[in-house]
ROVOMAR-938258 format. One line per 8 residues: number of its first residue (from 1); for each residue x, y, z of N, C-alpha, C, CB. Coordinates in pm, whole numbers, plus 32768, in hexadecimal, padded with zeros to 4 digits. Glycine has a CB too. Layout:
BEGIN
NUM> X/Y/Z/X/Y/Z/X/Y/Z/X/Y/Z  ...
***
This chain:
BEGIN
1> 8056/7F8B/8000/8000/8000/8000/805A/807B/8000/7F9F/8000/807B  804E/80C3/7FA8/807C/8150/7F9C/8080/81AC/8027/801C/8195/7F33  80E0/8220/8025/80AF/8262/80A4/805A/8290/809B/80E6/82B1/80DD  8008/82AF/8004/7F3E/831E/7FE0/7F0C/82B9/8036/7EC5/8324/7F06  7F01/8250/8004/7E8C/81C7/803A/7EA5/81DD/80C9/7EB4/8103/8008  7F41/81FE/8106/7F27/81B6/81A4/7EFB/820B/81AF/7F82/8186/8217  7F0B/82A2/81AC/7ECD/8302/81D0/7E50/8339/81CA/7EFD/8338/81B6  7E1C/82E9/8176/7D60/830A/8112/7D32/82B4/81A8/7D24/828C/8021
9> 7D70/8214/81D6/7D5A/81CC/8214/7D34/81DF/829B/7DA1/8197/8201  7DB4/8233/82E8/7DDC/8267/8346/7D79/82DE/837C/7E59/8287/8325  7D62/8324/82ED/7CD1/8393/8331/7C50/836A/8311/7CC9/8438/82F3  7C28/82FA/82E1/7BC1/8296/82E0/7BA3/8286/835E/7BE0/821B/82A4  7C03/824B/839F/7BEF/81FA/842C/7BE1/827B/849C/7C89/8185/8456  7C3A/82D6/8491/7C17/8333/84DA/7B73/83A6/84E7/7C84/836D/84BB  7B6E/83AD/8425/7AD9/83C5/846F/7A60/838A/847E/7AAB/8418/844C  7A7E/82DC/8486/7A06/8299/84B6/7A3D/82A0/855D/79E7/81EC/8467
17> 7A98/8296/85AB/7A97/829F/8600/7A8D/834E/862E/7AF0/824A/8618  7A87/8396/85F9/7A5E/840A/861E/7995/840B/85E7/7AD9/8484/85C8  7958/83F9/85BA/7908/8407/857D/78A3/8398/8597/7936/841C/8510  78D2/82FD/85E8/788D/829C/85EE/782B/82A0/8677/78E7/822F/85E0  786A/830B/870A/782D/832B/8765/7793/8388/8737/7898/836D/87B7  77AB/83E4/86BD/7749/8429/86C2/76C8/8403/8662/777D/849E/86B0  76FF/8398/860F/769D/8363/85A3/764C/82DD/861B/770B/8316/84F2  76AE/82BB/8690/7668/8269/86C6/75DF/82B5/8730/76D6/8211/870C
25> 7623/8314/875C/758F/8356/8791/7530/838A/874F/7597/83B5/87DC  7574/8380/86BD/74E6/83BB/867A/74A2/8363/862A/74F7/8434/8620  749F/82E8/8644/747C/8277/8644/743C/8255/86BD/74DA/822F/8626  7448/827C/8715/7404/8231/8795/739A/82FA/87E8/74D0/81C7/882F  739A/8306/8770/731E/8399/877A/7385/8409/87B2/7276/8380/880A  73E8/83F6/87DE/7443/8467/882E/7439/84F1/87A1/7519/8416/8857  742B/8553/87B8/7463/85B5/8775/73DE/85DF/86F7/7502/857A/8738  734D/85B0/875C/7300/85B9/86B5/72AE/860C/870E/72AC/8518/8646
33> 7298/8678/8791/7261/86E5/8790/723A/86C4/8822/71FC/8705/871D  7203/8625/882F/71D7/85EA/8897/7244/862C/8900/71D1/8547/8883  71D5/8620/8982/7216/863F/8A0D/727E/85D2/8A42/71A0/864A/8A7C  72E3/85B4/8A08/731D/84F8/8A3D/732A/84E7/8AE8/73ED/84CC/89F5  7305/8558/8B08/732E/852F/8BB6/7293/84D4/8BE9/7348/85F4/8C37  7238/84DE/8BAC/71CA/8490/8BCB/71B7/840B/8B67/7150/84EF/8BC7  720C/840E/8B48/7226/836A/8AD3/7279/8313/8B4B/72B8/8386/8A0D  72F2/8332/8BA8/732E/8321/8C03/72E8/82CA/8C5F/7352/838B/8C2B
41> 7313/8276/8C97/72C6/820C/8D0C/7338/81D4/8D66/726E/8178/8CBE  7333/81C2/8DE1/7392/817A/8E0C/7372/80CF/8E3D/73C3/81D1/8E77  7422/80BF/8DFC/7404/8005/8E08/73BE/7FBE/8E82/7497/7FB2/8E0D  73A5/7FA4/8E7A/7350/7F42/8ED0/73F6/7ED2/8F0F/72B2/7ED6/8E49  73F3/7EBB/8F7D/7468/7E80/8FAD/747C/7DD3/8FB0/746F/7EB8/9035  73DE/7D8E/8F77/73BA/7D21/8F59/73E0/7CF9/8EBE/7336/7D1F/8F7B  73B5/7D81/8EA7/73F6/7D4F/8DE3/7491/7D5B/8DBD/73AE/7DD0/8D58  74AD/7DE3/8E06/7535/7DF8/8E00/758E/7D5C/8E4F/754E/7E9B/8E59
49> 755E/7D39/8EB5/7590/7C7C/8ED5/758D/7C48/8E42/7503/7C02/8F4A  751C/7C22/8DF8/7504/7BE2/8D84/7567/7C05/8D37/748D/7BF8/8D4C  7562/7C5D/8CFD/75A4/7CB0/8C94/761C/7C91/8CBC/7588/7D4A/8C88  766D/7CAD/8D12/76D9/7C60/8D34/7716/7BBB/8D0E/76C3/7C69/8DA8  769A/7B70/8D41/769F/7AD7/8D28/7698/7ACB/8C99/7629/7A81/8D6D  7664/7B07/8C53/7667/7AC3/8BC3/76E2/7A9F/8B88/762D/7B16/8B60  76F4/7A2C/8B73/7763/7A1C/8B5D/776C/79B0/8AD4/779D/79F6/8BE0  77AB/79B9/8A78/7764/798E/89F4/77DE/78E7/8A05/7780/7A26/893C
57> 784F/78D2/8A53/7882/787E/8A7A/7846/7827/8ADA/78DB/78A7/8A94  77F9/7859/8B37/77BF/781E/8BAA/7711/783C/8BB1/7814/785E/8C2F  76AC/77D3/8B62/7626/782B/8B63/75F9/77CA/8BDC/75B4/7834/8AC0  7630/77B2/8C3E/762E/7775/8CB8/75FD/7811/8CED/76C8/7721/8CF4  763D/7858/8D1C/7673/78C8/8D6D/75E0/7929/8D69/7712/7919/8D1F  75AC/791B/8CF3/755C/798B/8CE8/74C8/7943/8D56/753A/79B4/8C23  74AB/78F0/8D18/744D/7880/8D5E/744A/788D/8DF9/7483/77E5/8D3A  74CB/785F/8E2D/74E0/7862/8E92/74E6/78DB/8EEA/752E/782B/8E8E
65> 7500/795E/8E7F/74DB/79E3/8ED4/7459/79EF/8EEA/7500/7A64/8E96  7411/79B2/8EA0/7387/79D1/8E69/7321/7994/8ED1/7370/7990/8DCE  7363/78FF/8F44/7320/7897/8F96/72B0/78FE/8FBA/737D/784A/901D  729E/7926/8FE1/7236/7961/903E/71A2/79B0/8FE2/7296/79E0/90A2  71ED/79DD/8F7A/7182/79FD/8F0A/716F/79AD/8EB1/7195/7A65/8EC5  7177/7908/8EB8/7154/78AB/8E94/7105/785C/8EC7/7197/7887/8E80  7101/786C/8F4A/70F7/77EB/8FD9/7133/7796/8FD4/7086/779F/8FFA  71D5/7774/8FCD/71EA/770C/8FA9/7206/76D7/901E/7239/7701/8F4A
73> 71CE/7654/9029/71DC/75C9/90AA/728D/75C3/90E1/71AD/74FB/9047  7273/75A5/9128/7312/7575/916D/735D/750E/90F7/72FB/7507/921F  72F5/74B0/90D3/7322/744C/9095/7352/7473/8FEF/72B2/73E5/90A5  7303/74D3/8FCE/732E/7523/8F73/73AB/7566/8F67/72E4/756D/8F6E  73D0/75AA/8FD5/7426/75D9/8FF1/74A9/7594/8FEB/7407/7600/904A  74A8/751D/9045/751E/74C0/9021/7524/747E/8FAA/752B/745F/9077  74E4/7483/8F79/74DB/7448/8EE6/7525/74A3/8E7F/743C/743C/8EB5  74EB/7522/8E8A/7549/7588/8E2A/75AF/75A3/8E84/7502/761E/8DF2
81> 75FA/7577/8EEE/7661/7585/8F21/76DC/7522/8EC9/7643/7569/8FB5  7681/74B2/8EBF/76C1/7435/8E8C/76E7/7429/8DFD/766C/73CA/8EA4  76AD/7474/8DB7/767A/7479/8D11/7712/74FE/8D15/758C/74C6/8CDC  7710/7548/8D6B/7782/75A7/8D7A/77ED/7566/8D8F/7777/7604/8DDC  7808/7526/8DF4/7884/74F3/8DFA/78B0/7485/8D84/788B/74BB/8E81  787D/742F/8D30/787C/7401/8CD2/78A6/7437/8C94/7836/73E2/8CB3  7866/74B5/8C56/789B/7517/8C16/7928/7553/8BFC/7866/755A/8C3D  792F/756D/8C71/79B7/75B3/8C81/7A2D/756A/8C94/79B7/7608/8CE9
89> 79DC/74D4/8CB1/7A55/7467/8C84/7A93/7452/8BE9/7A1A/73D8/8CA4  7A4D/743D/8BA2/7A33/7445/8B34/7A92/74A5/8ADE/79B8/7460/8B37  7A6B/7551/8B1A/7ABD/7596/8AF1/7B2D/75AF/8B18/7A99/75DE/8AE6  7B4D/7555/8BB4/7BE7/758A/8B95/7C53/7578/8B62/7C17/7599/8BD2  7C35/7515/8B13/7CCD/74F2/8AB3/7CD7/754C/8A22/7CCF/7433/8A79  7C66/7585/8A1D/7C83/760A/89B7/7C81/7672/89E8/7C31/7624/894E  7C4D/765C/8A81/7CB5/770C/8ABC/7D0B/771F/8AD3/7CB0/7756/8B1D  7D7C/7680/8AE5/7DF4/7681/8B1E/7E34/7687/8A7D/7E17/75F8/8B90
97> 7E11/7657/8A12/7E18/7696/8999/7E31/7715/8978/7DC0/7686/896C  7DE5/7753/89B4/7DD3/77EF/8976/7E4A/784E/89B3/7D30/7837/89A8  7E57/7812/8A55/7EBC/7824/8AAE/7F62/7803/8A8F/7E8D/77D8/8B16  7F74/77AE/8A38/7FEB/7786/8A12/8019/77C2/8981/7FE6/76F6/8A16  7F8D/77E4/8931/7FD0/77EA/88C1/7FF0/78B3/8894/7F64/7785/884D  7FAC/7900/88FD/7FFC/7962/8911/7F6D/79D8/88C1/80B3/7945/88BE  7FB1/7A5D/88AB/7F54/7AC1/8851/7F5B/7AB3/87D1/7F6D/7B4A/8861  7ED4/7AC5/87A8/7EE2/7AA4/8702/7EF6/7B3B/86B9/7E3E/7A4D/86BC
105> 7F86/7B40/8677/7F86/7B94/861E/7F15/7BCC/85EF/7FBD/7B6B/85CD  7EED/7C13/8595/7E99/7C4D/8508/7EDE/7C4E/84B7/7E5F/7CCC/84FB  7E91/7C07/842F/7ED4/7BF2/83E5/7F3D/7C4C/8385/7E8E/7BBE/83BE  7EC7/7CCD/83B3/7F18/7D1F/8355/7F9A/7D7A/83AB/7EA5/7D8D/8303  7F82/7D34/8412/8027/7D75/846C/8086/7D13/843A/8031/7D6D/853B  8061/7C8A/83ED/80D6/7C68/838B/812E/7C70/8310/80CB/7C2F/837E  819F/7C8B/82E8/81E6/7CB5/82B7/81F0/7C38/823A/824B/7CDF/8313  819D/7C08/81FC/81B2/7B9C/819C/81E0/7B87/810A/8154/7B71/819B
113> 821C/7C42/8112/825B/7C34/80A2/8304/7C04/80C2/8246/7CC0/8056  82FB/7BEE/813E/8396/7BD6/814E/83A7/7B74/81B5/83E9/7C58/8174  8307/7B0E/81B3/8335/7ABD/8247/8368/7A02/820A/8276/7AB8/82D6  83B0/79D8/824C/83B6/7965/8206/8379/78E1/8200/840D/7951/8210  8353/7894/81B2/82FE/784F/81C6/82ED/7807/8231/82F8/781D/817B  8349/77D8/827A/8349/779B/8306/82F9/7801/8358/83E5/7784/8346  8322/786C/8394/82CB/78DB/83A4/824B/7902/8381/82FA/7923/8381  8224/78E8/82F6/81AC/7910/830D/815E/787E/831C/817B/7974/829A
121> 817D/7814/8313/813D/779C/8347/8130/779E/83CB/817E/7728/8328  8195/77DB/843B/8195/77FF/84BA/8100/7842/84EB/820E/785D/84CA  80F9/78AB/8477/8084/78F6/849F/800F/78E3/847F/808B/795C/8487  7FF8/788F/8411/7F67/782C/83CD/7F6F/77AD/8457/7F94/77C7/82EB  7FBC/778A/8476/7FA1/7713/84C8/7F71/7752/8540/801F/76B1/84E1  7FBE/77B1/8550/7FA4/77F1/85F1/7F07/77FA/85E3/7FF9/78A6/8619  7EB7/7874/8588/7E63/7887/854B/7DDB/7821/8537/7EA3/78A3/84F4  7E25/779F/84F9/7DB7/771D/850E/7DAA/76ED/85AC/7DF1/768B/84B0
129> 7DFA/771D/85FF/7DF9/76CD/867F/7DAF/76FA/86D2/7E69/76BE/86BE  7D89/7787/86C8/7D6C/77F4/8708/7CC1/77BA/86E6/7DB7/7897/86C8  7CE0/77B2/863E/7C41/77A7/8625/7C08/7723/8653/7C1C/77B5/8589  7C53/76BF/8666/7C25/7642/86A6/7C0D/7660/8739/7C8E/75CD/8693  7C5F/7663/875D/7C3F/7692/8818/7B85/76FC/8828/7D00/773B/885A  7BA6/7746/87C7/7B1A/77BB/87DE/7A86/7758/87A7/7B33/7874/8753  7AA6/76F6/876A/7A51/769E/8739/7A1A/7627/87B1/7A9E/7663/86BE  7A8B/7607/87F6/7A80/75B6/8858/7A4B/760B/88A2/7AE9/7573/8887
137> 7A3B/766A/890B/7A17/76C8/8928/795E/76E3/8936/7A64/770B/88CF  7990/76EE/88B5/78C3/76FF/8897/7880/7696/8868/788B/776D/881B  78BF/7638/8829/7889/758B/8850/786D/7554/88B9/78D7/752B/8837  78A1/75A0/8939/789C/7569/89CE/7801/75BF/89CE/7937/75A2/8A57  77FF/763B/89CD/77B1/7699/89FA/771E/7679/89B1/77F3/7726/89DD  7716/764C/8933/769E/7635/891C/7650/7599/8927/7699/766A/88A6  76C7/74FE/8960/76AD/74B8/899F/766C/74D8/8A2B/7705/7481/8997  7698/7547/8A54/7653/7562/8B1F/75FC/75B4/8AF2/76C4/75C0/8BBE
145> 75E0/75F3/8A7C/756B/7647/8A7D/7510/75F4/8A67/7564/76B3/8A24  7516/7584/89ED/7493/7516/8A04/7460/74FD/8A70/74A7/7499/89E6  74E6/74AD/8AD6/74C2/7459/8B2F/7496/74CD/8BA6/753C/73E7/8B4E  74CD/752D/8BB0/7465/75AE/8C28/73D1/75AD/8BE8/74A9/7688/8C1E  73E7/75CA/8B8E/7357/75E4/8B44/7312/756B/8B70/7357/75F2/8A92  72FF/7504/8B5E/72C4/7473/8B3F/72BF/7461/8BDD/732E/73F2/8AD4  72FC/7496/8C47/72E6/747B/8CCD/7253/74E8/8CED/7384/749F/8D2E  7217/7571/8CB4/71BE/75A1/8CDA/7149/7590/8CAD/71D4/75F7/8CDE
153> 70D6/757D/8CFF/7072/7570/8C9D/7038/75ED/8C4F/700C/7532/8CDD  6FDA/75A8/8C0F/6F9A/75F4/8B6F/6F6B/768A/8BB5/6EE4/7589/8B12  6F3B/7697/8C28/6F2B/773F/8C63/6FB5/7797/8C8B/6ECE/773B/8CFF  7005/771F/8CC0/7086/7766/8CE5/70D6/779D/8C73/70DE/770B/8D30  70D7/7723/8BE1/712A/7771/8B72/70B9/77EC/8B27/7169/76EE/8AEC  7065/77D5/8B2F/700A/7856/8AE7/7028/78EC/8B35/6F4B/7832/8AFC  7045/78D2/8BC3/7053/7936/8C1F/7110/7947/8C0B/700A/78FE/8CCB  7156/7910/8BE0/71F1/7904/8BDF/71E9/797A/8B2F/7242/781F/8BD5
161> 7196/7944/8B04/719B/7977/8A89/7169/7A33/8A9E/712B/790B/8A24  711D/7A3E/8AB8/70FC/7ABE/8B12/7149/7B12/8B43/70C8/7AA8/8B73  7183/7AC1/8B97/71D0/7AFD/8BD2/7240/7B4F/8BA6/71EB/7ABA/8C0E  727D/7AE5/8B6D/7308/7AFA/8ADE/72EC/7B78/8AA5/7304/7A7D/8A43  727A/7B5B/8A7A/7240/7BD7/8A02/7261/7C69/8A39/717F/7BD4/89EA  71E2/7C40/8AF9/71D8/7CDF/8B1E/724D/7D30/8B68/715F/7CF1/8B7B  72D5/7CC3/8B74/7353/7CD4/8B86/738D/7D12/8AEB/7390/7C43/8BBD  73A6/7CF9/8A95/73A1/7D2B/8A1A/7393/7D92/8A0F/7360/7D06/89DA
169> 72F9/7DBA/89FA/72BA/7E26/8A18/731E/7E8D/8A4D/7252/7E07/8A71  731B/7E5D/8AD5/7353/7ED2/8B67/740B/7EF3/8B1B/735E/7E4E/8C56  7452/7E9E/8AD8/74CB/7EB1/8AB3/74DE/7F23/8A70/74F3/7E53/8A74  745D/7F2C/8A00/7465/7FAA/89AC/744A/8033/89DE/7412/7F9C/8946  73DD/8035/8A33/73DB/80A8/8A9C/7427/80CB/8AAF/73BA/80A7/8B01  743B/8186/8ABF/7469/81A9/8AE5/7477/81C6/8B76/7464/81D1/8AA7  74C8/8199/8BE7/74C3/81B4/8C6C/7515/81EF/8CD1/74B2/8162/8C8F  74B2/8261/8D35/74E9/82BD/8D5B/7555/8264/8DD3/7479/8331/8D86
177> 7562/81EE/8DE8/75C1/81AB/8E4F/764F/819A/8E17/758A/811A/8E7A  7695/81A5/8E99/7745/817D/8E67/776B/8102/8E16/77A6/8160/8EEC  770C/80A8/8E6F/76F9/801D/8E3B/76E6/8014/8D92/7671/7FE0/8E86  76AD/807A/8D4F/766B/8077/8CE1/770F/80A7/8C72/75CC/80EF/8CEF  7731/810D/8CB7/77A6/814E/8C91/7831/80D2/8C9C/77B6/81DB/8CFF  7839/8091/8CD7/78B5/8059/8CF7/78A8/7FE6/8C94/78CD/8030/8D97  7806/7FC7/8C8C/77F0/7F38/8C08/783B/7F68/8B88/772A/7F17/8BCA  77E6/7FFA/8B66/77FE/801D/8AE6/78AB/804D/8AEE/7788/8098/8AB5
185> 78D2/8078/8B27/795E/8060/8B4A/79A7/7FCB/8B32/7964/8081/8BDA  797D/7F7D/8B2D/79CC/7F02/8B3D/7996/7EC2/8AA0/799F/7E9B/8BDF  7938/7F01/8A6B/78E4/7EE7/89DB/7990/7F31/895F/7806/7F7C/89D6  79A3/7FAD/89C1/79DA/7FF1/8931/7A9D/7FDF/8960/798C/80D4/8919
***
């Protein structure tokens, strides 16, 4: 790439990151005349728990934040305790994977007009390993999501489903709590 291109490139990126904060509030009604301080709500400290648990590795976690706005039985309870630990058996030989095989470059922080082929096989392999481990990973996660699921009954997943949603929901809100601030903080 030429220095025009890096540079055409270079202020590309700069003004979507200058420009991507304000197209996003004006997308979510900010800046269209409306009063936004009464669009504002504060989190609720039950969802903000939720919202926390979601965890797209572990759909154990969310469930289990959720026991009480489910009703779920004791026996329930140890059950998705169990379906968890399974789980995380499961995954740890591709976390100890992920753990060994180090940070994955980008590709384009590689230099491949001058790397040698041993080298760049280094970095395709690294690359496939990474993608196997993240596969194992979420092969674990949607085995325990069956088996959580398949432990509640037909009111509890209709109400799990609900729930998800009106957690969803509450993510996009805008909220006047720290809690709300520190998510979207950890988002960007």
């Amino acid at each position: 790439m030429s220095w025009l291109g890096k540079s055409l490139w270079t202020l590309s990126i700069a003004a979507g990151v200058l420009c991507g904060p304000g197209l996003a509030l004006a997308q979510m009604g900010a800046g269209s005349g409306k009063n936004n301080d009464t669009e504002h709500h504060t989190l609720d400290p039950h969802i903000a728990d939720l919202i926390r648990a979601t965890n797209p590795n572990d759909p154990t976690s969310f469930i289990l934040a959720a026991r009480s706005d489910l009703n779920l039985s004791d026996s329930e309870v140890t059950g998705l305790y169990r379906v968890r630990m399974e789980m995380q058996s499961n995954q740890q030989a591709a976390k100890n994977a992920l753990d060994t095989l180090g940070p994955v470059r980008p590709l384009r922080a590689s230099d491949f007009a001058h790397i040698t082929p041993a080298g760049r096989d280094s970095i395709l392999a690294q690359r496939k390993a990474v993608a196997v481990a993240n596969g194992q990973l979420h092969d674990a996660a949607i085995v325990a999501q069956g088996k959580a699921v398949a432990l509640l009954s037909p009111d509890q997943r209709s109400h799990l489903i609900d729930l998800q949603k009106h957690v969803e929901e509450e993510q996009r809100l805008p909220h006047d709590s720290i809690d709300a601030e520190k998510m979207a903080a950890k988002k960007h």
